[in-house]
C-alpha positions as CSV (number, residue, x, y, z in Angstrom):
1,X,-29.7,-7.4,-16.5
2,X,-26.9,-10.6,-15.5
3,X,-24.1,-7.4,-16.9
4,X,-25.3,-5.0,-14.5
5,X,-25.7,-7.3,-11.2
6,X,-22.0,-8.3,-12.7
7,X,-21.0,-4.3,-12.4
8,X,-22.9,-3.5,-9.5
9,X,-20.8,-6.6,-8.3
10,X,-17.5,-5.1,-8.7
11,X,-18.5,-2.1,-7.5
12,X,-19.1,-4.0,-4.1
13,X,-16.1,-5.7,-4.0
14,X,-14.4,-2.8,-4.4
15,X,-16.2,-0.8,-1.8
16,X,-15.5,-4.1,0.6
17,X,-12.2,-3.0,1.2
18,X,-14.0,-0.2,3.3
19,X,-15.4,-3.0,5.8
20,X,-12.1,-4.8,5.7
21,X,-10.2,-1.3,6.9
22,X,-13.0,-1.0,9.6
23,X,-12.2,-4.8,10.8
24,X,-8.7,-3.9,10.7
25,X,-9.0,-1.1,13.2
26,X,-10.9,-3.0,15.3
27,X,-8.7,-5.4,15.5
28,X,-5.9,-3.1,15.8
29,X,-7.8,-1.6,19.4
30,X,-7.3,-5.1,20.6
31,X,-3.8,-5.2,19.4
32,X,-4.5,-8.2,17.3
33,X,-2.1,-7.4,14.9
34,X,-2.0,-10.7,12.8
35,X,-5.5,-9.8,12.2
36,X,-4.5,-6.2,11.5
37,X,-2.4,-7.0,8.6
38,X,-4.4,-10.3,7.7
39,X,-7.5,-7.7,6.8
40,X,-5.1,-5.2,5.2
41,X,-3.4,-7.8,2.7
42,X,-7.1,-8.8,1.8
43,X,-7.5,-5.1,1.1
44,X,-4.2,-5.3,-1.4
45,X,-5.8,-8.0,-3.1
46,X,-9.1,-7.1,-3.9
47,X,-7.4,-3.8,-5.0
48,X,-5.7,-5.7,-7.3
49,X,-8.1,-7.5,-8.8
50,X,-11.4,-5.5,-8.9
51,X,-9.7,-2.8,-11.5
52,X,-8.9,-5.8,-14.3
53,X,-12.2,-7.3,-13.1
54,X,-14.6,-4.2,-14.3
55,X,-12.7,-3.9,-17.4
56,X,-13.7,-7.3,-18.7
57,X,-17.2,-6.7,-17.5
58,X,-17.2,-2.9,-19.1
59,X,-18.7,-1.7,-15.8
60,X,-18.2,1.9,-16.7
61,X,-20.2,1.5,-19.6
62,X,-23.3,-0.3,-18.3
63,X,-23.4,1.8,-15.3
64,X,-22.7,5.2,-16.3
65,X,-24.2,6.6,-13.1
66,X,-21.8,5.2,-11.0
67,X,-17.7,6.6,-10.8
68,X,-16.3,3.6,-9.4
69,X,-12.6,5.6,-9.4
70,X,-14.3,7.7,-6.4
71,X,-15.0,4.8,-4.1
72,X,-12.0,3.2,-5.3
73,X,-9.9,5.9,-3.9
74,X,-12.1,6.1,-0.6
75,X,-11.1,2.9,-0.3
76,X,-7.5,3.4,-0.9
77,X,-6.6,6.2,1.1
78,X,-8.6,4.0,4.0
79,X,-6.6,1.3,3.8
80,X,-3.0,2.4,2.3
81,X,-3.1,5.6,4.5
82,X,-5.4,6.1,7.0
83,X,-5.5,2.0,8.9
84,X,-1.4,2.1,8.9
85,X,-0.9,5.7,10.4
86,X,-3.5,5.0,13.5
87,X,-1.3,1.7,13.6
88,X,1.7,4.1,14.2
89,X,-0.5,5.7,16.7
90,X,-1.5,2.5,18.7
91,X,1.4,0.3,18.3
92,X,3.6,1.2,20.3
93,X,6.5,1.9,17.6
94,X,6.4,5.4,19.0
95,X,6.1,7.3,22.2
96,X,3.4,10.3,22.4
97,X,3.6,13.0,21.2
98,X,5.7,11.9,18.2
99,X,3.6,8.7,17.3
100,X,0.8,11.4,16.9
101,X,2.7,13.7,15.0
102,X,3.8,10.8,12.8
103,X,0.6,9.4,12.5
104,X,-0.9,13.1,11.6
105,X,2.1,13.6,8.8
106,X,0.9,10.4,7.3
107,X,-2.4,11.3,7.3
108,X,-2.4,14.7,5.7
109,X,0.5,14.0,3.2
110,X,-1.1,10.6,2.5
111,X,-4.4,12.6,1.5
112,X,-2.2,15.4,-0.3
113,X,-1.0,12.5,-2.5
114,X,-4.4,11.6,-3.9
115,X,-5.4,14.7,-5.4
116,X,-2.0,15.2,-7.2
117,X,-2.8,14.8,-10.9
118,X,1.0,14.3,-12.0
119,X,1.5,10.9,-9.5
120,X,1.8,8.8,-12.7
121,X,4.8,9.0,-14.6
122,X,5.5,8.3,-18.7
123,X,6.1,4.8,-18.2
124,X,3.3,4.3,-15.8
125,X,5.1,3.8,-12.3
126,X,4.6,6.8,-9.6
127,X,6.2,10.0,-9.1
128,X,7.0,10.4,-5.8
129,X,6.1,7.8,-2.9
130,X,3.0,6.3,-3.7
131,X,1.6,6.4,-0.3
132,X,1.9,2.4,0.2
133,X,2.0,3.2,3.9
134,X,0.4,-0.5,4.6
135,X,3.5,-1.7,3.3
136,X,5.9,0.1,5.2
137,X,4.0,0.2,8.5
138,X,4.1,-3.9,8.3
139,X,8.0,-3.8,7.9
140,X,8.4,-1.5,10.9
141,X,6.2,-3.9,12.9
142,X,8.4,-6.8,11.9
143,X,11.6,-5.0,12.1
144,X,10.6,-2.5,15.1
145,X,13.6,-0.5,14.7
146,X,14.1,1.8,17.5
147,X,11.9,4.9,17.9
148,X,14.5,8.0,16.5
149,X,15.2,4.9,13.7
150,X,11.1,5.2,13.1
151,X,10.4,8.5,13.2
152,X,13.0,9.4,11.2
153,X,11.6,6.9,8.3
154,X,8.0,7.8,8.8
155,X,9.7,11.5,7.9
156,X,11.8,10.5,4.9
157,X,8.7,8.7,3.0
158,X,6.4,11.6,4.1
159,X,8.9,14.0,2.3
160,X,9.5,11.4,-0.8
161,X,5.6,11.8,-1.3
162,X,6.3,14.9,-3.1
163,X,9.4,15.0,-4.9
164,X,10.1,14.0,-8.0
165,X,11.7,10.6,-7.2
166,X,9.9,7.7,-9.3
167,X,8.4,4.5,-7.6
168,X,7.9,1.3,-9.9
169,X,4.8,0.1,-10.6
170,X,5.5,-3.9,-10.9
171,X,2.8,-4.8,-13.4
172,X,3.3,-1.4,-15.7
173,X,6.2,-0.4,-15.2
174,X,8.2,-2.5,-18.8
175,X,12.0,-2.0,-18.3
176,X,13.3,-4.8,-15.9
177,X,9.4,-6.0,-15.4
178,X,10.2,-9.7,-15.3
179,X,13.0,-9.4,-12.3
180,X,10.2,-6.9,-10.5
181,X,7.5,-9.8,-11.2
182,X,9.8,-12.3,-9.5
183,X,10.9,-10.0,-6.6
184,X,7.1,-8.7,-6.3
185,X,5.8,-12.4,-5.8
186,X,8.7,-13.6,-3.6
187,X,8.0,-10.7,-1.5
188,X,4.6,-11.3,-1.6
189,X,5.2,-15.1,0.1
190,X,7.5,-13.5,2.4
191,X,5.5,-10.8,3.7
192,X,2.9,-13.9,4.0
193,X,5.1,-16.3,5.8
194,X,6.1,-13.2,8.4
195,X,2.3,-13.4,9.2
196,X,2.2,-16.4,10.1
197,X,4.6,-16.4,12.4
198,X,3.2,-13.5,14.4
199,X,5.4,-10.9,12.6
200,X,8.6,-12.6,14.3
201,X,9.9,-14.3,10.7
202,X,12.8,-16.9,11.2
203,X,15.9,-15.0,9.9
204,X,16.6,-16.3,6.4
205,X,12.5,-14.7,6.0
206,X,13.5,-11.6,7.8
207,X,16.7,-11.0,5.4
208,X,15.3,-12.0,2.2
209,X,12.1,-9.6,3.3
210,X,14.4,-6.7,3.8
211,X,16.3,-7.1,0.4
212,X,13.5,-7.9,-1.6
213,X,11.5,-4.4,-0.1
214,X,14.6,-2.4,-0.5
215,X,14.8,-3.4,-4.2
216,X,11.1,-2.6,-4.6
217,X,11.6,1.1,-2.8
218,X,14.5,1.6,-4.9
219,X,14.3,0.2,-8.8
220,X,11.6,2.8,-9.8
221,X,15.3,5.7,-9.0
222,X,17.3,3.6,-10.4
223,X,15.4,3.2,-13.7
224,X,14.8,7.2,-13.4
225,X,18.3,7.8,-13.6
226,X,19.4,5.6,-16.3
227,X,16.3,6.7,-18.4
228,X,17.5,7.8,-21.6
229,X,16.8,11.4,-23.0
């Protein structure tokens, strides 16, 4: 009995992201985007955690009724896709009709994404952009670049989503793993200290942010290209 509260546990954390994508909308109506992005990065953690979590504690096996990979991709799509393109909607990055239109592109391609069986590659990273739209979303709100400067990133992702360019996955992904580890958790403290400060990071942050997301959209080509045959 203790092993299946313990799954049926997981299974609750995981479907808490669900509540945590509604409290960031919410908060997102009020503009309260500290909040916003506070809720989302809770989201990225317990996603993190909850799949290593029902491995120890064999949920699949003691609860063979339940498919945990269903809610867990509710749950994704909720907060990766859906939660950041109603920010592009609401924020103010863009003017109507395109922030609309940009938030409807994320929306559908974001949900195209999911169903594609070939998104992971051979050495476990992603094939194409792995819809980590939370992510990119939060940089534009830092950065708010100007709105042809948006759009025309919002479009280059949304196209990336389906071609065969390879995004790293920095806990699978082996070649160059320890340098992603390092650049993954220093971006992780950066994208933490920009919160704080009400998305306005001091510039040292703001610089080092930007390098340290550029290397992370851009190591999984690199270690595409020099892939050997």
């Amino acid at each position: 009995m203790p092993h299946v509260v313990g799954a049926l546990a997981v299974h609750l954390l995981t479907a808490s992201g669900a509540g945590l994508a509604l409290a960031a909308v919410v908060a997102a109506t009020q503009a309260s985007w500290q909040i916003v992005f506070l809720c989302l990065g809770i989201a990225f953690i317990v996603d993190g955690i909850d799949g290593p979590l029902a491995r120890r504690l064999q949920v699949r096996q003691r609860l063979k009724w339940f498919d945990g990979s269903a809610v867990d991709f509710v749950v994704d799509y909720t907060n990766y896709v859906f939660v950041p393109a109603y920010i592009l909607v609401a924020s103010g990055l863009l003017r109507e009709p395109l922030a609309t239109i940009c938030g409807f592109a994320v929306a559908v391609s974001g949900a195209l994404y999911f169903g594609d069986t070939r998104m992971k590659t051979s050495e476990s990273g992603f094939r194409g952009f792995p819809v980590v739209w939370n992510a990119v979303v939060y940089l534009l709100m830092i950065y708010q670049p100007s709105e042809f400067a948006t759009a025309g990133i919002v479009a280059v992702f949304v196209l990336l989503t389906f071609l065969p360019v390879e995004f790293v996955h920095p806990l699978r992904v082996v070649r160059w793993r320890p340098l992603t580890l390092i650049v993954t958790g220093l971006w992780a403290v950066l994208a933490f200290l920009a919160l704080v400060s009400d998305l306005r990071p001091e510039p040292a942050v703001a610089v080092t942010f930007l390098v340290a997301s550029f290397y992370l959209a851009v190591i999984g080509l690199v270690l595409q290209l020099t892939q050997r045959p």
